[in-house]
NUKOLDREN-832405 format. One record per residue (C-alpha): x, y, z. Coordinates in steps of 0.5 Angstrom, whole numbers, plus 500, padded with zeros to 3 digits. Example, Ala and Ser with C-alpha at 12.3 -4.5 7.8 and 13.67 -1.06 7.14 Angstrom:
BEGIN
<<525 491 516>>
<<527 498 514>>
***
This chain:
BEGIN
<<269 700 467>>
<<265 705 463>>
<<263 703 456>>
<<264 708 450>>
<<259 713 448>>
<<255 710 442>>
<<256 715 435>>
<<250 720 434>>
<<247 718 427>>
<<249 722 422>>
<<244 728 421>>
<<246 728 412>>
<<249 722 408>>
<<252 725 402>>
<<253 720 396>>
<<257 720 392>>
<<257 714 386>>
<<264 713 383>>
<<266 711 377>>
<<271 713 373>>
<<272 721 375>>
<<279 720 379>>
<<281 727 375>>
<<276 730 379>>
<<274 726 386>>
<<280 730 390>>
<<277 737 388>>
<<269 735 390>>
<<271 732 396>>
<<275 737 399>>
<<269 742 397>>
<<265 738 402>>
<<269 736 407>>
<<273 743 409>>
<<266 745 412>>
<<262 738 414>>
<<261 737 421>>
<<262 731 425>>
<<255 730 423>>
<<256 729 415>>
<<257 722 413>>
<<259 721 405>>
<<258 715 401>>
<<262 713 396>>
<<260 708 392>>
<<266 705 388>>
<<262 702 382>>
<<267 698 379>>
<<272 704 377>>
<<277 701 372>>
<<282 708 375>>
<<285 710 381>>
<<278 713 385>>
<<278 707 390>>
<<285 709 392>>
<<284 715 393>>
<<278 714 397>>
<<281 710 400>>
<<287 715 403>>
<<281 720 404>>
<<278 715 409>>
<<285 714 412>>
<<284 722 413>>
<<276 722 415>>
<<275 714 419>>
<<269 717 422>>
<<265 721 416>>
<<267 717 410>>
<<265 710 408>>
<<267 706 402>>
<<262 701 398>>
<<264 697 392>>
<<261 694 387>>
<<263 687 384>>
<<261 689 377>>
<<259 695 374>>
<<252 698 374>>
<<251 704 372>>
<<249 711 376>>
<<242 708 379>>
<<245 703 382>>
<<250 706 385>>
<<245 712 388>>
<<240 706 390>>
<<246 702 394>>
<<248 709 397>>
<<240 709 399>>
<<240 703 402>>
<<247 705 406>>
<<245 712 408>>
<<244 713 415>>
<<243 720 415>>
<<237 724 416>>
<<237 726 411>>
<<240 724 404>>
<<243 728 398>>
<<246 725 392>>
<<252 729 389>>
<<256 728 383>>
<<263 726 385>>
<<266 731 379>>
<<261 737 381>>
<<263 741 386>>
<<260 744 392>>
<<259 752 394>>
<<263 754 400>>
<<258 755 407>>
<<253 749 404>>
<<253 745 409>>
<<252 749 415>>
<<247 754 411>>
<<242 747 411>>
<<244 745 417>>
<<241 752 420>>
<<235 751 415>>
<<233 743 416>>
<<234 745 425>>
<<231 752 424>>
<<224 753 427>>
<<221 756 422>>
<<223 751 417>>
<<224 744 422>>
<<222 737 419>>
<<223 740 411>>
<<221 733 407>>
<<225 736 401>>
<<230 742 400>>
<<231 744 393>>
<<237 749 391>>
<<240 752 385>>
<<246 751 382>>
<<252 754 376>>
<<255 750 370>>
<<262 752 369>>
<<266 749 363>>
<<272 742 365>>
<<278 747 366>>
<<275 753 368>>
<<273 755 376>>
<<269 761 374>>
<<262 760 370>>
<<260 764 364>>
<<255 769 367>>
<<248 766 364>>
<<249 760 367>>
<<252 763 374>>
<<246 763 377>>
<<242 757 375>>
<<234 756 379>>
<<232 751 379>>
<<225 752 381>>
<<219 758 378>>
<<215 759 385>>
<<216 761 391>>
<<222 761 396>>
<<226 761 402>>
<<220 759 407>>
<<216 753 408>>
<<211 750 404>>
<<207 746 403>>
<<203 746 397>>
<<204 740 392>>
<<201 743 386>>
<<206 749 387>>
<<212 743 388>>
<<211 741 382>>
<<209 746 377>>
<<215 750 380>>
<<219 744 378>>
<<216 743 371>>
<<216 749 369>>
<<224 750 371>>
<<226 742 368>>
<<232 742 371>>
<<231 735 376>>
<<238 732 378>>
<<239 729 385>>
<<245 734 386>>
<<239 740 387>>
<<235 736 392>>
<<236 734 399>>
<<231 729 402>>
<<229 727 409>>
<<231 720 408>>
<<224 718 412>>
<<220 722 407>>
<<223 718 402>>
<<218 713 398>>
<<221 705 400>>
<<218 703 394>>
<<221 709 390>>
<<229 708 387>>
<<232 710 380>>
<<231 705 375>>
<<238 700 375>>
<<241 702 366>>
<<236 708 365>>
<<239 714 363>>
<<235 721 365>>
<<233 717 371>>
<<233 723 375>>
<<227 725 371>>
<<224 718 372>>
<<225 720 380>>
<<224 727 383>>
<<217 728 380>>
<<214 722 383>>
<<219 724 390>>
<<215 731 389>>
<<208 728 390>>
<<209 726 397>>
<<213 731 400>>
<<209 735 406>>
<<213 740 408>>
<<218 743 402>>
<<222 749 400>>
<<226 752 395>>
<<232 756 396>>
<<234 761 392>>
<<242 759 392>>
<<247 757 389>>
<<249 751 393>>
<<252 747 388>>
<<258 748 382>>
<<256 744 376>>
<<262 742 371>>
<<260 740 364>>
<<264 735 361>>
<<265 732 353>>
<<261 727 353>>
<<255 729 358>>
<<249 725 357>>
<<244 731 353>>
<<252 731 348>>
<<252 723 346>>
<<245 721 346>>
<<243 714 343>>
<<237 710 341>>
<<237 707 348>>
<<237 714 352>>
<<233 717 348>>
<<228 711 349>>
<<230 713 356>>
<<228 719 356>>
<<222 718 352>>
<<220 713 357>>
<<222 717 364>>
<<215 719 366>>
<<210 714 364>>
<<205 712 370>>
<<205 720 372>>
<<198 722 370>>
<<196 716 374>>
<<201 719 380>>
<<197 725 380>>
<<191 722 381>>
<<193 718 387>>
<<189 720 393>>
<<190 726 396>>
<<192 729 390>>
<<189 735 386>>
<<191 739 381>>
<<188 745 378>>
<<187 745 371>>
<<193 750 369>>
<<198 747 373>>
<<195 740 368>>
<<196 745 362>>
<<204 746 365>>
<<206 738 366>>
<<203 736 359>>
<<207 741 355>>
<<213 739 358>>
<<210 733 356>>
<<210 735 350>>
<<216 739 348>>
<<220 732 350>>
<<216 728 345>>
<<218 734 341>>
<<226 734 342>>
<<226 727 342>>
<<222 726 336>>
<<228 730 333>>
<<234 728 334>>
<<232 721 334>>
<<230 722 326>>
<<237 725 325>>
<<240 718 328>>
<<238 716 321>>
<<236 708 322>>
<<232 704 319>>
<<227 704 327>>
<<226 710 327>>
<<219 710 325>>
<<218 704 330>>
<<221 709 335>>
<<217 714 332>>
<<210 711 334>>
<<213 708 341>>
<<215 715 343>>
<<208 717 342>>
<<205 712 345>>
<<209 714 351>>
<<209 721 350>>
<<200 719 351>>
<<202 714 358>>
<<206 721 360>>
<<202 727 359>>
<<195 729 363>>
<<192 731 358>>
<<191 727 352>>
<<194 730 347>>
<<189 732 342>>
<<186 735 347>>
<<192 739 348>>
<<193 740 341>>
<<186 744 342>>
<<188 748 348>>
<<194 750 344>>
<<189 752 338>>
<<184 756 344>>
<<190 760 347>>
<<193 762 341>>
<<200 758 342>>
<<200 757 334>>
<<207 754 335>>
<<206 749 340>>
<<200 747 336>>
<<204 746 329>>
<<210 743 332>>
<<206 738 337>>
<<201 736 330>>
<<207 736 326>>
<<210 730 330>>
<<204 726 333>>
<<202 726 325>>
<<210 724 323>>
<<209 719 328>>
<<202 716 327>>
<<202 717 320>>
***
């Protein structure tokens, strides 16, 4: 009696975090499964959906028994702890994290396929892709957000430069997992997304950066992303702007580990960053109009302090040397209001 094959690991796990996009599953999943190969596994990590999701997925999996997988949640816990349960499940070599009311690009995935097995791009640690924005009801993007990049630097061959890793995603900000692939072997084991936090994809990406070897950014859209009310950048809080304020705290001792060296205007780029977060934060939290939003002020510059490689008098002055008299004034304005 001869004993079934064993079947081959997955060469890409797609998680997929559910919660409360019914509406929209069918579509994003139909978008990846009408060009994955056996090889693609999907992750659907049902956290604790109170609509149909779990049905549908359910029918899915009936169609797709050895591609998808279905992981519920007791209780609901947020968009980081669904990915990081996703994480843990993944058996993939790879690992992207796709926003279940989001659609891919048609020709994805066999295109990475071809580039993670292709000789000259072989044993890629991260694959960055760009992506379009369209608005919920509609198919096609506005021309300016048909092509979004996601990336300022060189594209569509290997690299290894870390500081070019960074800078090109700093100078872009646009950080969400769903542009990101990540060879799961390269992916740090004490690294997850904070588990309540919003603006977690901040809080992950750059630190996952640091200790990519070999990278590149594919100039693409690969991904269709649907703006929908109530997005979090529509409907901050206090709390999310606390997270948000918070989300790179810990870089400049990131950027100091071994190894690691950056040159002078590449610390200028991140710091200003930095910077152009603590000023849009600073604004919309005193629009909120509380009683703790000078408490919140000083917090935001302490964390603003803990985030930028540069201190911020010192970039002040380097505002002031090179003439960015705007940058100067809005950055002094707030650091004052705040400490004040």
């Amino acid at each position: 009696m001869t004993s079934m094959p064993a079947q081959a690991a997955p060469w890409l796990s797609l998680i997929l975090p559910v919660y409360k996009v019914e509406a929209y599953l069918q579509a994003c999943a139909d978008s990846i499964l009408q060009q994955a190969d056996e090889g693609v596994e999907l992750i659907f990590v049902d956290d604790a959906s109170p609509d149909a999701s779990s049905a549908l997925i359910e029918a899915l999996q009936a169609r797709h028994p050895q591609q998808i997988r279905l992981i519920r949640h007791a209780q609901n816990q947020g968009l980081s702890a669904a990915r990081n349960t996703g994480l843990a499940a993944a058996q993939g070599s790879y690992v992207w994290c796709v926003d279940p009311d989001d659609l891919m690009e048609p020709g994805v995935l066999p295109r990475l396929k071809a580039l993670i097995e292709g000789p000259a791009t072989q044993g890629l640690d991260l694959l960055l892709c760009d992506f379009r924005s369209f608005d919920d009801g509609q198919t096609q993007s506005k021309p300016k957000y048909a092509h979004v990049s996601t990336f300022a630097g060189p594209s569509n061959s290997l690299q290894t430069d870390t500081e070019a890793l960074l800078t090109g995603m700093f100078a872009q900000g646009q950080f969400h997992a769903w542009t990101k692939i990540v060879r799961r072997a390269a992916w740090p084991q004490d690294l997850r997304f904070p588990v309540g936090k919003a603006f977690e994809d901040l809080a992950v990406y750059p630190r996952l950066a640091l200790t990519a070897q070999r990278w590149m950014h594919v100039n693409e859209v690969w991904m269709a992303y649907r703006q929908r009310p109530g997005s979090i950048l529509s409907s901050l809080n206090a709390s999310k702007l606390e997270d948000w304020m918070s989300a790179l705290v810990g870089l400049p001792k990131a950027l100091r580990a071994p190894g690691l060296s950056f040159s002078p205007q590449g610390l200028l780029l991140i710091a200003h960053f930095c910077a152009r977060t603590f000023v849009r934060v600073c604004k919309r939290r005193t629009k909120l109009r509380d009683a703790d939003a000078g408490k919140a002020l000083k917090r935001f510059a302490r964390q603003f302090a803990a985030s930028s490689p540069i201190a911020p008098q010192e970039l002040l002055r380097s505002y002031l040397k090179t003439g960015r008299l705007l940058r100067f004034l809005q950055l002094r304005y707030w650091l004052n209001r705040a400490t004040g």
